[in-house]
C-alpha positions in Angstrom: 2.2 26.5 5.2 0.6 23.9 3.1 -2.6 24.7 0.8 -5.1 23.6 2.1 -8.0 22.8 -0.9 -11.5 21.5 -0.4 -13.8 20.2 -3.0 -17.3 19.9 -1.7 -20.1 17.8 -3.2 -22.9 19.2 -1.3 -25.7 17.3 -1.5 -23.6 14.1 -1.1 -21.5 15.7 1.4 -24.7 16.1 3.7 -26.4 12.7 3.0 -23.0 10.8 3.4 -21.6 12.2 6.2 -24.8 12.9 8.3 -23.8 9.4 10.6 -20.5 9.8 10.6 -19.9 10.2 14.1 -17.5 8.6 16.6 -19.9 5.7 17.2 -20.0 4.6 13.6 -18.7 1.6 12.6 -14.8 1.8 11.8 -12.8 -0.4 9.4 -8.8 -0.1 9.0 -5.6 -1.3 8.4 -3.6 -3.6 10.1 -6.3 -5.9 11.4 -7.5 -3.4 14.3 -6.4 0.1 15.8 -2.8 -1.6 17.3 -1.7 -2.7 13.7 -1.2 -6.6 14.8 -1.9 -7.7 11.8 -4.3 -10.1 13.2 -7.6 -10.9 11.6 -10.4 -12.0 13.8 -12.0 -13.9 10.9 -12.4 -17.8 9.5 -8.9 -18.7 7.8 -8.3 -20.7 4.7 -6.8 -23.6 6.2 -6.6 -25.9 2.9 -6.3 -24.6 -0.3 -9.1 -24.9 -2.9 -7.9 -22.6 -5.7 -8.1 -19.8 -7.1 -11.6 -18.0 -6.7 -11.1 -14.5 -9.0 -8.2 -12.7 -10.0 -9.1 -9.0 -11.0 -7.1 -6.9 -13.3 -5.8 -3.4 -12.9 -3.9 -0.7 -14.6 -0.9 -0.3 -12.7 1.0 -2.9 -10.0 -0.9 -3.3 -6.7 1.3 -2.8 -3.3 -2.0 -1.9 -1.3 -2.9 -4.2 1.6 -6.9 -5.0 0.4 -9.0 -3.7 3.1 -12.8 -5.5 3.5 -15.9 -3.6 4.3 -19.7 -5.1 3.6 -19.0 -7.4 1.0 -16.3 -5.3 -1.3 -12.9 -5.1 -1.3 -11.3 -2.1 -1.4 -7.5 -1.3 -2.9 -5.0 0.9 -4.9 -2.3 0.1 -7.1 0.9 2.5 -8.7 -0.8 4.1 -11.6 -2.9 5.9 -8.9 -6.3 4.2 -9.3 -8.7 3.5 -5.9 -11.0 0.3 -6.9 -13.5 -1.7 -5.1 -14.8 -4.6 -6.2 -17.6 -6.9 -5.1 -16.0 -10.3 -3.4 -17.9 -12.7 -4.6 -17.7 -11.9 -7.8 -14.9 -10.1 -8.2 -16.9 -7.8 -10.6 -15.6 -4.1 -11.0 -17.7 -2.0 -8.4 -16.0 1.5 -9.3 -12.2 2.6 -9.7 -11.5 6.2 -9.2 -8.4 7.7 -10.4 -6.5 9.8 -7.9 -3.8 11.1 -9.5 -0.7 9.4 -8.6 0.5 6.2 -6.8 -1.8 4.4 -4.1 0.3 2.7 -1.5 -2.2 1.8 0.9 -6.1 0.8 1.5 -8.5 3.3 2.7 -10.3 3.7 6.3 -13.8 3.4 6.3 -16.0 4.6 8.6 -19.6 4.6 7.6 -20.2 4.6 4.1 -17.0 6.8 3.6 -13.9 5.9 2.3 -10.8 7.9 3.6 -8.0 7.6 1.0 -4.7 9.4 0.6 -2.1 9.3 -2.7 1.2 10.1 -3.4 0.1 13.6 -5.4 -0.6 14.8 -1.6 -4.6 14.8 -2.0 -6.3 12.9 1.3 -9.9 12.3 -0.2 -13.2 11.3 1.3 -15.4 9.2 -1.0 -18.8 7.5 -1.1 -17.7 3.8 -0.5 -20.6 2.7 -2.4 -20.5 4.7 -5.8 -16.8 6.3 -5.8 -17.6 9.8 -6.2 -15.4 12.0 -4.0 -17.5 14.3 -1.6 -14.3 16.2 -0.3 -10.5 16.6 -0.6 -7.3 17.9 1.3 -4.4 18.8 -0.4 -1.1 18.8 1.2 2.2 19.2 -0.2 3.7 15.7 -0.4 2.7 12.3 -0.5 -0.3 10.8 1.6 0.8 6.9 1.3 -1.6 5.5 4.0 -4.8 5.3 5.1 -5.4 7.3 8.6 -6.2 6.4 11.9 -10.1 7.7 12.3 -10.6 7.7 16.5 -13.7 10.0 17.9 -14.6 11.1 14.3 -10.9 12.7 13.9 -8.8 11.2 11.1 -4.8 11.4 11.7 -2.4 11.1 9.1 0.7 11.5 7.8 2.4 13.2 4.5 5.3 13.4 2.8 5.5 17.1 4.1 6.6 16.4 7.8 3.1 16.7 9.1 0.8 15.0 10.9 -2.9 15.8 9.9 -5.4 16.0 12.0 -9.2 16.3 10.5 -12.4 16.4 11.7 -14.1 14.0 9.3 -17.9 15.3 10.0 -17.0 18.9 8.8 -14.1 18.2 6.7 -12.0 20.8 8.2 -8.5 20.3 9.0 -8.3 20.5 13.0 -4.7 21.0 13.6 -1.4 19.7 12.0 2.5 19.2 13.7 5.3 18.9 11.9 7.7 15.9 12.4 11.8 16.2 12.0 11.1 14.4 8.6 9.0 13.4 5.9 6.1 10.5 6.9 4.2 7.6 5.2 2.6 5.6 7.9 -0.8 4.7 9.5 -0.8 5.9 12.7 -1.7 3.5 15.4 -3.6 3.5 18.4 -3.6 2.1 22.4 -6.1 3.8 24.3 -5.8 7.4 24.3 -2.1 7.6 22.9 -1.4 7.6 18.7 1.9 6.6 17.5 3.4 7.3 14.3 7.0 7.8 12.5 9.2 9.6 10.3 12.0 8.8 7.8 14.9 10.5 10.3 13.8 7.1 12.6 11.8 9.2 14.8 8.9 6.9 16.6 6.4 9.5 18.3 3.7 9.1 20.9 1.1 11.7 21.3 -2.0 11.9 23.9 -5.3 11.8 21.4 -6.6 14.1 24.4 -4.3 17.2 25.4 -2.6 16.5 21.5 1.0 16.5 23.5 3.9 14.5 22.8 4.2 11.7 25.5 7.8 10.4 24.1 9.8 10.1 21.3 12.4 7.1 20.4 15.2 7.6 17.3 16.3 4.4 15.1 19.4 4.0 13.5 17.7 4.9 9.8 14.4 6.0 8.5 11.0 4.0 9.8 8.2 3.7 7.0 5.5 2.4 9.0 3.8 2.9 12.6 4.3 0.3 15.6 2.5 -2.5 16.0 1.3 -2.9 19.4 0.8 -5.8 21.8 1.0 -5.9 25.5 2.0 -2.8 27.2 5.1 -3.2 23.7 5.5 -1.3 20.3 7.1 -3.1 17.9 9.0 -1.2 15.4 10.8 -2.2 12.2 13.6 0.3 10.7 15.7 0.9 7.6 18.7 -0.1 9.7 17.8 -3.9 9.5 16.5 -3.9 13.3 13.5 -4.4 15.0 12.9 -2.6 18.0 10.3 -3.4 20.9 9.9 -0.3 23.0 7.7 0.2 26.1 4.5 2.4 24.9 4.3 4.4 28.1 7.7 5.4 28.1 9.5 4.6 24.9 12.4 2.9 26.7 14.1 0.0 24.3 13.5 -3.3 25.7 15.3 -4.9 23.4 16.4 -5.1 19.5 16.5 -7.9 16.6 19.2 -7.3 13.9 17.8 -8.8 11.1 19.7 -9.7 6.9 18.5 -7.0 5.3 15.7 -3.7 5.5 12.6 -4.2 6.8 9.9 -1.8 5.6 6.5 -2.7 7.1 5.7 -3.6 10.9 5.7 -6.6 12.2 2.4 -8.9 13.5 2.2 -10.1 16.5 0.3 -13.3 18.1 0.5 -15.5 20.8 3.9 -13.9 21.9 5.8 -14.3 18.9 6.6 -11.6 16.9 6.8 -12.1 12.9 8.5 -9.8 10.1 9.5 -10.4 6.6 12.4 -8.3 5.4 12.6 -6.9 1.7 14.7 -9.8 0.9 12.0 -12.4 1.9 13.6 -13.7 4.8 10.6 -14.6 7.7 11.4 -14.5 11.1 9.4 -15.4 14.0 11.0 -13.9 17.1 9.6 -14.4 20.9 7.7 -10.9 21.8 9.3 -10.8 25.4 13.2 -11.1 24.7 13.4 -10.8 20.6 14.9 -14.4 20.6 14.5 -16.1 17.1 11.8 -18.9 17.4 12.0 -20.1 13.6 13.3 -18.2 10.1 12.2 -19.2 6.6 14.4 -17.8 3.9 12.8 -17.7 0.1 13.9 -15.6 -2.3 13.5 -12.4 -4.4 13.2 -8.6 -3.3 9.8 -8.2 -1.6 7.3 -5.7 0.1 4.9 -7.9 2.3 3.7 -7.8 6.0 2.3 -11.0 7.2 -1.0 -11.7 9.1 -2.2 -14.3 11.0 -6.1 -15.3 10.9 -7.7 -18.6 12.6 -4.2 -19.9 13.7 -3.2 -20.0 10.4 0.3 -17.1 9.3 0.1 -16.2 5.6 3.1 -13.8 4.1 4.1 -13.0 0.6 7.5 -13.7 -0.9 9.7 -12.4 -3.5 9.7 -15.9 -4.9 6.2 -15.1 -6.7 4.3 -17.2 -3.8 1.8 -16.6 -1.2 2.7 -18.8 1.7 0.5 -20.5 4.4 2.6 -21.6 7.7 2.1 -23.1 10.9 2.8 -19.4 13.2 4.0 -22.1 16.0 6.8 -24.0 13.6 6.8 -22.1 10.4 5.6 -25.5 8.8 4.7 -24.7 5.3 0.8 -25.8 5.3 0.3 -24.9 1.0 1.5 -22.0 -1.4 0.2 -20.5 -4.1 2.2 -19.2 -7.1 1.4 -16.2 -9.3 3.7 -14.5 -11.9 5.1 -11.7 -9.7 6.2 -10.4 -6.4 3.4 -10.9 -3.8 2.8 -8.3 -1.5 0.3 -7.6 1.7 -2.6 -10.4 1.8 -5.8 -9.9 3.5 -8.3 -12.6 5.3 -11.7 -12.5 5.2 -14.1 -15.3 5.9 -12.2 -17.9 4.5 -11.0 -16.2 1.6 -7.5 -15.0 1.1 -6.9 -11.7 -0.7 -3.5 -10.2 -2.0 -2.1 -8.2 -4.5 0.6 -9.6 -7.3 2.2 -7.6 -10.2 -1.3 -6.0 -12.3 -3.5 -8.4 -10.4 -5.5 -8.5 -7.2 -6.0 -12.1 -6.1 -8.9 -13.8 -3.8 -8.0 -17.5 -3.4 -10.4 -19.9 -1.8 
């Protein structure tokens, strides 16, 4: 059994989490509860330049997330930061421990952040300072799915976590056939998530039963992303699989060049994914026929996300692309000195992390 550790703030605790109830105001990753990857936001259709580009201690993976004016992120030295976007002043950085793959969920004015030392923390969102923790014994690389003030996630351990976020107290956990570093996601009443044997799991929210379970040829990093009665999943064995959600039956599966470690997003039909050798494909979401590819080079860790009609995906090649989602028609890029990973939209702004740097172009 894992040890399960609490540190309590008390006075904080109370104030902060008084509202936090299943009617509070929810913000995650993946662009919405299904992962889609699509941002229901203004896009940055033309280029201006760049508006800030902010600093850190260690190289930044995390996908930004955006919450009332800040953006929030993590980089591989194990810092949490937030920092005010219009600025792009400092707001607070926290440091965790070890790495910080991914953004937190925020519901309220707490932040729900996990690292890869195994602590899952709760913090004020405005000021940083942590009002509880969870220890478990491996890695917690993503942020958790929060439905009906319960927040699900996953850990290096082979467990799925399941806390209630009012009382901090951990509700019930079930172990997978492997290890786990997704963000569960979510259609209706039913949670997916996945583990590094391939394993792709669907669970009722309500009776907390396994509904079906659907095996990959190799490990699966990330949760499906889900459009249309489908889930999308990418593997380690190059393919991407779209599966029926109430079932789990394959309906079909894309061979792609190379790994693919995040899930795909989906708009309009068309499925996209970017494999760790920047190679872009836009596949149609009903067969898994190739639309369009874009090869560029360079190893790469970068999902891509749609916003206003506008596709924007990192590349290897040290540039953050904007494309036509219909043609793949390059519409501008942006060059930085490293590796560009997950980018973010918000209101016309684009944000992404790079090497030691987070950037918000305009």
């Amino acid at each position: 059994m894992p040890i399960i550790n609490h540190l309590f703030i008390a006075v904080s605790l109370l104030l902060t989490l008084a509202g936090n109830g299943p009617g509070d105001k929810a913000v995650m990753y993946g662009g919405d509860l299904r992962h889609t990857g699509v941002y229901q936001t203004e896009p940055l259709r033309e280029l201006n330049g760049l508006k800030w580009k902010f600093e850190t201690v260690g190289t930044v993976t995390s996908p930004p997330l955006i919450d009332d004016g800040i953006v929030y992120f993590g980089d591989w030295d194990g810092y949490f930061y937030a920092v005010d976007i219009a600025s792009g002043a400092e707001k607070w950085r926290f440091l965790a421990g070890e790495g910080v793959a991914g953004p937190p969920a925020i519901v309220g004015d707490v932040a729900y952040w996990g690292c890869r030392a195994g602590d899952f923390f709760a913090l004020n969102a405005k000021t940083g300072e942590v009002l509880w923790k969870l220890v478990t014994e491996g890695g917690v690389c993503f942020p958790p799915l929060i439905e009906q003030g319960e927040a699900y996630f996953t850990s290096h351990d082979k467990h799925l976590y399941v806390v209630d976020i009012a009382s901090s107290q951990l509700k019930y956990r079930i172990e997978a056939a492997n290890g786990m570093c997704c963000s569960p996601s979510l259609l209706d009443a039913t949670a997916f998530y996945t583990d590094w044997d391939g394993n792709v799991y669907a669970i009722d929210t309500g009776t907390k039963k396994e509904k079906w379970r659907f095996k990959a040829g190799k490990k699966v990093y990330h949760a499906p992303s889900i459009a249309d009665g489908v889930a999308y999943i990418s593997s380690y064995d190059s393919c991407l699989y779209a599966l029926d959600v109430n079932d789990g039956r394959k309906l079909w599966k894309f061979k792609t060049d190379d790994t693919i470690g995040l899930e795909p997003a989906v708009y309009n039909g068309v499925v996209y994914l970017n494999t760790s050798h920047s190679h872009l494909y836009a596949l149609n979401a009903r067969n898994g026929n190739k639309v369009w590819d874009i090869r560029t080079e360079g190893k790469v860790y970068a999902k891509p996300v749609i916003a206003g009609g506008v596709l924007y995906v990192g590349s290897g090649d040290h540039h953050l692309y904007a494309l036509d989602p219909r043609t793949g028609t390059e519409k501008w890029k942006f060059e930085t000195d490293d590796m560009v990973c997950n980018p973010t939209v918000n209101n016309g702004i684009v944000f992404f992390g790079s090497g030691k740097n987070l950037y918000a172009l305009q």
